[in-house]
C-alpha positions as CSV (number, residue, x, y, z in Angstrom):
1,X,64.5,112.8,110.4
2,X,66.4,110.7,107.4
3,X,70.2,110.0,107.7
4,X,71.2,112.9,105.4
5,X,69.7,115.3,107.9
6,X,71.6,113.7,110.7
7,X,74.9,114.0,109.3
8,X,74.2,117.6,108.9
9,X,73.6,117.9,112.5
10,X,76.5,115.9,113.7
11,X,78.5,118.2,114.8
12,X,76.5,120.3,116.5
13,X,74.7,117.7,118.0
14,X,78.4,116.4,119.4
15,X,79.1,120.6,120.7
16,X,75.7,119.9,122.2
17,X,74.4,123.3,120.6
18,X,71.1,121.4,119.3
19,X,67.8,122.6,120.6
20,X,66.1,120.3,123.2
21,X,63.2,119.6,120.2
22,X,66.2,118.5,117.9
23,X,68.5,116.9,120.3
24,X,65.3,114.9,121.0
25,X,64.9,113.9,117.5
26,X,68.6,113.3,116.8
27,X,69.1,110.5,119.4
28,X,65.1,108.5,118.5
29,X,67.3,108.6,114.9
30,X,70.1,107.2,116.5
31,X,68.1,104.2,118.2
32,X,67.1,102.9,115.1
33,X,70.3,103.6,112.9
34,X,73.2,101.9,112.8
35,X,74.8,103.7,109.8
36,X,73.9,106.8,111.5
37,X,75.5,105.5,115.0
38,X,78.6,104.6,113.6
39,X,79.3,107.8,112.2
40,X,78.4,109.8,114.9
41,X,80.7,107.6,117.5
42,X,83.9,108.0,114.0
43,X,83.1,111.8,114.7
44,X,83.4,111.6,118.5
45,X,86.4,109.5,118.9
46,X,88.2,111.6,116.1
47,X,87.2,115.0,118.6
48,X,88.2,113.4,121.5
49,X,91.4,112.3,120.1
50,X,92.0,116.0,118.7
51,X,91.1,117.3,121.7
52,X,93.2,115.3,124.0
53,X,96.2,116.3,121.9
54,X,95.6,119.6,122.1
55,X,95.6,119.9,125.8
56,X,98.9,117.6,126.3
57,X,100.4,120.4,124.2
58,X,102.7,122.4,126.7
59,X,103.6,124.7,123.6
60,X,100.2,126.1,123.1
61,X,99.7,126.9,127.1
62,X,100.6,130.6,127.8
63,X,103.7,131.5,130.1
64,X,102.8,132.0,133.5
65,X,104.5,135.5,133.8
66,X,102.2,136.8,130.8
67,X,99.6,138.2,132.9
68,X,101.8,140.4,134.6
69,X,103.6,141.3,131.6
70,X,100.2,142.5,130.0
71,X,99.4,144.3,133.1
72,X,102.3,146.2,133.5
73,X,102.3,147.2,129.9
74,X,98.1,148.6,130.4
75,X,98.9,149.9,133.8
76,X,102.0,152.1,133.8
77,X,102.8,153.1,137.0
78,X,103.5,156.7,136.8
79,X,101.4,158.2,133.9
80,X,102.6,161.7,132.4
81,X,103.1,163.6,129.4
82,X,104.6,161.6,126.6
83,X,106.0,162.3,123.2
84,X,104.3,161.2,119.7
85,X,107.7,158.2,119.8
86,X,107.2,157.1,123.4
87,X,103.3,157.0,122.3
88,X,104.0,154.4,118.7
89,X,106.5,152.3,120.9
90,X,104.2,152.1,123.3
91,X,101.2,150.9,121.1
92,X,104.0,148.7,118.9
93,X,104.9,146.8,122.3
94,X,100.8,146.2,123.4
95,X,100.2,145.1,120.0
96,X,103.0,142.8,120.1
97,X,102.0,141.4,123.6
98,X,97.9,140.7,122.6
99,X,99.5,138.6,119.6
100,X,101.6,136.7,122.1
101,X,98.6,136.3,124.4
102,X,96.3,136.0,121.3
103,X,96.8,131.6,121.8
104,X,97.2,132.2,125.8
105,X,93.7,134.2,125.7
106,X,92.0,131.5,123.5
107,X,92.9,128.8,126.2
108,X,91.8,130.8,129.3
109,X,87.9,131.1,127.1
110,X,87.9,127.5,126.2
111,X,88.9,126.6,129.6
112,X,86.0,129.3,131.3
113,X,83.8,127.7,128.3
114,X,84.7,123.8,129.9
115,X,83.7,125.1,133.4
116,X,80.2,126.7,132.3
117,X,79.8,123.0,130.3
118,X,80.6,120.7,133.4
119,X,78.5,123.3,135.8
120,X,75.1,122.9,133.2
121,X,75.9,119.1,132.8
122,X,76.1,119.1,136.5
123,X,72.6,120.3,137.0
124,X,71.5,118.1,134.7
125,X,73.0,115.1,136.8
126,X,71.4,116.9,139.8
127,X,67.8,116.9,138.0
128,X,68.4,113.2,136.6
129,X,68.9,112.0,140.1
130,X,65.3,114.0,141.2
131,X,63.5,113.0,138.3
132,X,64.7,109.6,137.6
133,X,66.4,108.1,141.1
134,X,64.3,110.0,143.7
135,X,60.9,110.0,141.7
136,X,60.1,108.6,137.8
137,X,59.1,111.6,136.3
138,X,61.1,110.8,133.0
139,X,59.6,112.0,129.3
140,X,61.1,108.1,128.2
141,X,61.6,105.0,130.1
142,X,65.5,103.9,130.8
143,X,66.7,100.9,129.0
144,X,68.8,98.0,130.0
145,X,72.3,99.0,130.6
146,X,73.5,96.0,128.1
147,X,70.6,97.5,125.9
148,X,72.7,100.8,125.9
149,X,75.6,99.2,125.1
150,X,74.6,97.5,121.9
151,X,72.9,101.1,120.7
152,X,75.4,103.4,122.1
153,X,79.1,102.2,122.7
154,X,81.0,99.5,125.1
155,X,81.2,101.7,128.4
156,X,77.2,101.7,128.7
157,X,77.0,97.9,129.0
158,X,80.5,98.0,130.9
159,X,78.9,100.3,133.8
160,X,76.6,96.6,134.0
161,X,79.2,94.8,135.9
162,X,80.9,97.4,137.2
163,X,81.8,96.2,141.3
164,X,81.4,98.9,144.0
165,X,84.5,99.4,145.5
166,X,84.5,99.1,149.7
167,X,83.5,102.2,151.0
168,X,83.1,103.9,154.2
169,X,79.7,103.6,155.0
170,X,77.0,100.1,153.6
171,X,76.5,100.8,150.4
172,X,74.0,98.6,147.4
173,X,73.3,98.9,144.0
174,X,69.6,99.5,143.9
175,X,69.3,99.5,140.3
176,X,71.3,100.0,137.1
177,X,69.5,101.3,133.6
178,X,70.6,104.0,130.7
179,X,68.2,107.1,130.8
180,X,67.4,110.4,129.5
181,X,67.0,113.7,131.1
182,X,66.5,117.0,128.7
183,X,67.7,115.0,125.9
184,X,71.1,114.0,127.4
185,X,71.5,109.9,127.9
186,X,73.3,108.9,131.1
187,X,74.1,105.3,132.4
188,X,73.1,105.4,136.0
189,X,73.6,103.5,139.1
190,X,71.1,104.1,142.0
191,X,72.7,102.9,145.0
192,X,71.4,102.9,148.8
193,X,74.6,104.5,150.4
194,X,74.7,105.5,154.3
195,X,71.0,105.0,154.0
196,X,70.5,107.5,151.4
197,X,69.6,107.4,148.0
198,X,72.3,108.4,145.5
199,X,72.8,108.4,142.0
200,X,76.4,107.1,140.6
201,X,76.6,108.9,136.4
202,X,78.0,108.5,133.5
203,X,77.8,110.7,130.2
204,X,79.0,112.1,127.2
205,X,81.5,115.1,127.6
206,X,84.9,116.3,128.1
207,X,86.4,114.6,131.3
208,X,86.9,116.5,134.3
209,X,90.3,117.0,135.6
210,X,90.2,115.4,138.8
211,X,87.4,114.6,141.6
212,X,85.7,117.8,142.7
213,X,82.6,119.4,144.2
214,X,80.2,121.0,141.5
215,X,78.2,124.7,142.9
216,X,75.0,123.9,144.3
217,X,71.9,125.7,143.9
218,X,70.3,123.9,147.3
219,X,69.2,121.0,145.9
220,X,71.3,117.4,146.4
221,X,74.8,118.2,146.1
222,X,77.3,117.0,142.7
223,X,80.7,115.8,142.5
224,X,82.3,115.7,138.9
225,X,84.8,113.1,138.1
226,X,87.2,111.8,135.6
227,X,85.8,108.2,134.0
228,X,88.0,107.6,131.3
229,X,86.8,109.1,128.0
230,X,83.5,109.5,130.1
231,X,82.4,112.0,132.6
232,X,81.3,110.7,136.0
233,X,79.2,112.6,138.7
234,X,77.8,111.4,142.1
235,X,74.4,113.3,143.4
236,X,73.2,112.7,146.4
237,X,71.6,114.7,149.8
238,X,74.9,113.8,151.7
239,X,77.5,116.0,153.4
240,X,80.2,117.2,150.3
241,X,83.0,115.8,151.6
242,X,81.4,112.8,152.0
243,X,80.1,112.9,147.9
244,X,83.5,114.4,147.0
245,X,85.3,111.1,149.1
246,X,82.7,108.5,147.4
247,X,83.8,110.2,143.8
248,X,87.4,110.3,144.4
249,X,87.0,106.4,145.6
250,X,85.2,105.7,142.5
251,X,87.0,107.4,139.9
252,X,90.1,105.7,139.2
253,X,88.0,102.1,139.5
254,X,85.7,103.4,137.6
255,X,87.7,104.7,134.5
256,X,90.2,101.4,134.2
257,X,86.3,99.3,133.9
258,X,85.2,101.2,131.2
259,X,88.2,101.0,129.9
C-alpha cells in the first residue's frame, strides 16, 4: 500500500471501520513510514481534541425533563375524539419537540454507539490476554515497548517505566512488549498478581469515563479504565471486584505517567 492510499484510509482507519485484511495492511504501512505516521497521529490528536470539546459542551446535552416531555406528548392520557385544530396543534407541538430532541437524540446514539465500541474493544483485550499473556498464539511477534514508542507515540515507551502502584495482594511485572490482536496494537503489561496471571492494557480509543466492569461472556473477566488520552483495561481470571479495585488503583497513576 503507497502513502496516497493511506491517506485515503485515514479516517476510517482512525473510526476503526477498516476491514481486518486492510487494518492489517494499514499499520505494516505505518511501521515503515514516518510521513505516513505523522499524519495519522495530526489526524488523531485534531479528533481527540474535537471530540473532547464536544463532550465538555453542557449546551449540546439534552434537558433532563425532555424524555418525559416527549412521552407525554406520544402518550396522552385519555385518548378521544378530536377535532381537525386539536389534531394540526397536536402534530405542530411533536414536530416541534423531535427538533428539540433532534441534538438530545444524536447524543443518546453516539453515546449507545461509545458503549458497543468499549464492549468489542473489551473482548479484544479479553482475547489479547488468551492469546498473547496466557498462550503465544499471536499472527506477529510484540515489539519492545521503547520500540513502540519511537513507531507509534510517547505513551507506548512511557508504559516502559511505568511503577506498579502497592496493591493489595504481591504483585510483578512479568513482562512488558507492544502487540497486536485482530489488527488492533496494545501496550501490555503481564503481571503475576495474587498468583494469577493478568494482563494490564493500553490502546487506541475514546477514554472510558471512570473505572468499571466490562460484560463477560465467561471467559477472564475486563475492567475498562480512563488512561489519559488512552484507554486502559485489566483482564484477568480474578473475582470482579477484585479487577474493578486493581483498575480503579491503576487508573489515576496510570494516566498522570503517560501523561
Amino acid at each position: 500500500m503507497q502513502c496516497r492510499g493511506i491517506r485515503e484510509l485515514a479516517d476510517s482507519f482512525l473510526s476503526e471501520q477498516l476491514l481486518v485484511e486492510t487494518n492489517h495492511e494499514v499499520l505494516r504501512h505505518l511501521e515503515t513510514c514516518p510521513d505516513c505516521r505523522a499524519d495519522i497521529a495530526s489526524r488523531r490528536a485534531m479528533r481527540d481534541g474535537l471530540r473532547a470539546a464536544f463532550n465538555r459542551a453542557e449546551e449540546l446535552r439534552p434537558r433532563p425533563e425532555l424524555a418525559g416531555e416527549l412521552l407525554a406528548k406520544l402518550r396522552p392520557d385519555q385518548p378521544a375524539l378530536i377535532s381537525r385544530r386539536s389534531v394540526l396543534q397536536s402534530w405542530w407541538a411533536l414536530a416541534a419537540g423531535v427538533t428539540l430532541a433532534a441534538g438530545g437524540g444524536g447524543w443518546l446514539l453516539r453515546q449507545s454507539g461509545a458503549r458497543r465500541r468499549l464492549t468489542a474493544l473489551a473482548r479484544e483485550a479479553a482475547a489479547d490476554h488468551q492469546n498473547c499473556a496466557v498462550q503465544f498464539n499471536l499472527a506477529e511477534r510484540p515489539i519492545r515497548l521503547e520500540e513502540a514508542g519511537r513507531r507509534y507515540g510517547a505513551p507506548y515507551a512511557a508504559l516502559a517505566t511505568f511503577e506498579l502502584p502497592p496493591l493489595d495482594g504481591p504483585v510483578v511485572a512479568v513482562d512488558r512488549h507492544a502487540c497486536v490482536y485482530q489488527g488492533r496494537r496494545f501496550g501490555h503489561i503481564v503481571l503475576r498478581y495474587r498468583e494469577t496471571l493478568t494482563s494490564l492494557l493500553i490502546t487506541e480509543g475514546d477514554p472510558a469515563a471512570a473505572a468499571a466492569l466490562e460484560p463477560g461472556d465467561g471467559g477472564p473477566r475486563v475492567a475498562s479504565f480512563p488512561a489519559g488520552r488512552f484507554l486502559g483495561f485489566v483482564v484477568a481470571d480474578l473475582d470482579g471486584g477484585q479487577i474493578l479495585r486493581l483498575a480503579q488503583t491503576l487508573s489515576e497513576r496510570l494516566s498522570r505517567h503517560l501523561a
